[in-house]
C-alpha positions in Angstrom: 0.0 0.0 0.0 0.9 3.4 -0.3 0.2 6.6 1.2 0.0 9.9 -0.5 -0.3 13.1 1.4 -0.7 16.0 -1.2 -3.1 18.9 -1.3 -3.6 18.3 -5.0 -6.9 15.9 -6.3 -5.3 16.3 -9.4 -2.6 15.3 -8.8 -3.4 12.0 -6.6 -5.7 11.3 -8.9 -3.1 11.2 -11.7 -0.8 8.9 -9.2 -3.4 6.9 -8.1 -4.4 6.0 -12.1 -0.7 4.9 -12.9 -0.3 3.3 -9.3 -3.5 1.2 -9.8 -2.8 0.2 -13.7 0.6 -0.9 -11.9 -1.4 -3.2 -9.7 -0.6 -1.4 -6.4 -2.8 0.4 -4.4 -3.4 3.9 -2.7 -4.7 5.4 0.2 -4.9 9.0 -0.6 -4.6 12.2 2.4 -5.5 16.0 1.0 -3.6 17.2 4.2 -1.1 16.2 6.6 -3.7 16.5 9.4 -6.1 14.2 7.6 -2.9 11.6 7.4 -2.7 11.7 11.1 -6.3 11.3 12.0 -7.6 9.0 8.8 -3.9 6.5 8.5 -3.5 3.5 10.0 -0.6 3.6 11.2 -0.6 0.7 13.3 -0.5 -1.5 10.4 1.2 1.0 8.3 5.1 -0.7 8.5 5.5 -1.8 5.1 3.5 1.3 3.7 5.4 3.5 1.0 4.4 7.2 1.9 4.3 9.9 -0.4 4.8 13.5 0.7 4.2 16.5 -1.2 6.7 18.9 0.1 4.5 22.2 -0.5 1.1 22.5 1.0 -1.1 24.9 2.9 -1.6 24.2 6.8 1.1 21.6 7.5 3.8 21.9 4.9 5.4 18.3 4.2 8.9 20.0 6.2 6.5 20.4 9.1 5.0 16.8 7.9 8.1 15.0 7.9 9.2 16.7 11.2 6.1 15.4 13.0 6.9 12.0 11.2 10.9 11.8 12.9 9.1 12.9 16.2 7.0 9.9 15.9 9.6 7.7 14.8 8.0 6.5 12.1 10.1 4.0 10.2 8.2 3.9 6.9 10.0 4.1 3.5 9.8 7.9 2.9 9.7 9.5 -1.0 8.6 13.5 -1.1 7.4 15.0 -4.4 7.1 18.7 -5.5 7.2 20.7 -8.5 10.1 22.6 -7.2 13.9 22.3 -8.2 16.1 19.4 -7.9 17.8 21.6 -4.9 14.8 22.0 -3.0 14.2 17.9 -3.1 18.0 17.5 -2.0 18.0 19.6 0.9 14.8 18.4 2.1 16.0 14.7 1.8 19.1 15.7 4.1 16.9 17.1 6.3 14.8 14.1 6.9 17.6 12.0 6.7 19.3 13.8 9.8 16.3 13.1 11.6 16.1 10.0 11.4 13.7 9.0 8.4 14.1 6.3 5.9 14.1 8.9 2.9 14.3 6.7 -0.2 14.1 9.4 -2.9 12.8 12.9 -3.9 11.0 13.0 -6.9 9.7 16.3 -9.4 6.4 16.5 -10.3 4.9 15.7 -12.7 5.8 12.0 -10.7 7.2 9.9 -12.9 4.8 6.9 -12.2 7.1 3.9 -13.8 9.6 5.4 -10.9 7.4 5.1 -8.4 6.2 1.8 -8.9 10.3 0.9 -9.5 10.8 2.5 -5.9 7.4 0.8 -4.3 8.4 -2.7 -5.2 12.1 -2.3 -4.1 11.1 -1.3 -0.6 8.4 -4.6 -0.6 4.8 -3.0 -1.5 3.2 -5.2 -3.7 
């Protein structure tokens, strides 16, 4: 399963299209306070998430900061349609505290890359 927390319908909707043709399936979160109150997280351990990195509210800095507090251990892969810079220094952010970060990826999400990164980190 996977777990994408972005404030774009659009742009889930796009993901969850070339997720499911994939044979993989998504849970979908508008908001990082949505993720927290609608995600199982219990039963979450093998769960790919997805974080936009720009959003309203709870940005996915502030997301993935909550995430390190919580010491989630999930496989960790954050999306935006800003520059390659602004994915590296959030991944060494995350990755100094603590998170599995597996990769950063532009938008528009290169779906074949996803699926590549969800089946090498065991989500079927």
């Amino acid at each position: 399963m996977i777990y994408l927390i972005d404030d774009s319908p659009m742009d889930a909707l796009i993901i969850q299209n070339g997720l499911e043709t994939a044979g993989l399936e998504m849970a979908y979160f508008e908001s990082a306070k949505e993720f927290f109150s609608k995600a199982d997280l219990s039963c979450a351990a093998n769960h790919l998430l997805v974080v936009d990195l720009v959003m309203p509210d709870t940005d996915g800095l502030e997301l993935l900061q909550e995430m390190a507090e919580m010491k989630i251990g999930n496989p960790i892969v954050i999306i935006t349609a800003y520059e390659q810079s602004y994915i590296k220094v959030a991944l060494e952010l995350a990755t100094n505290w603590g998170l599995n970060m597996i990769d950063g990826l532009r938008k528009p999400v290169d779906i074949e890359k996803l699926v590549s990164i969800a089946r090498e980190n065991g989500v079927n």
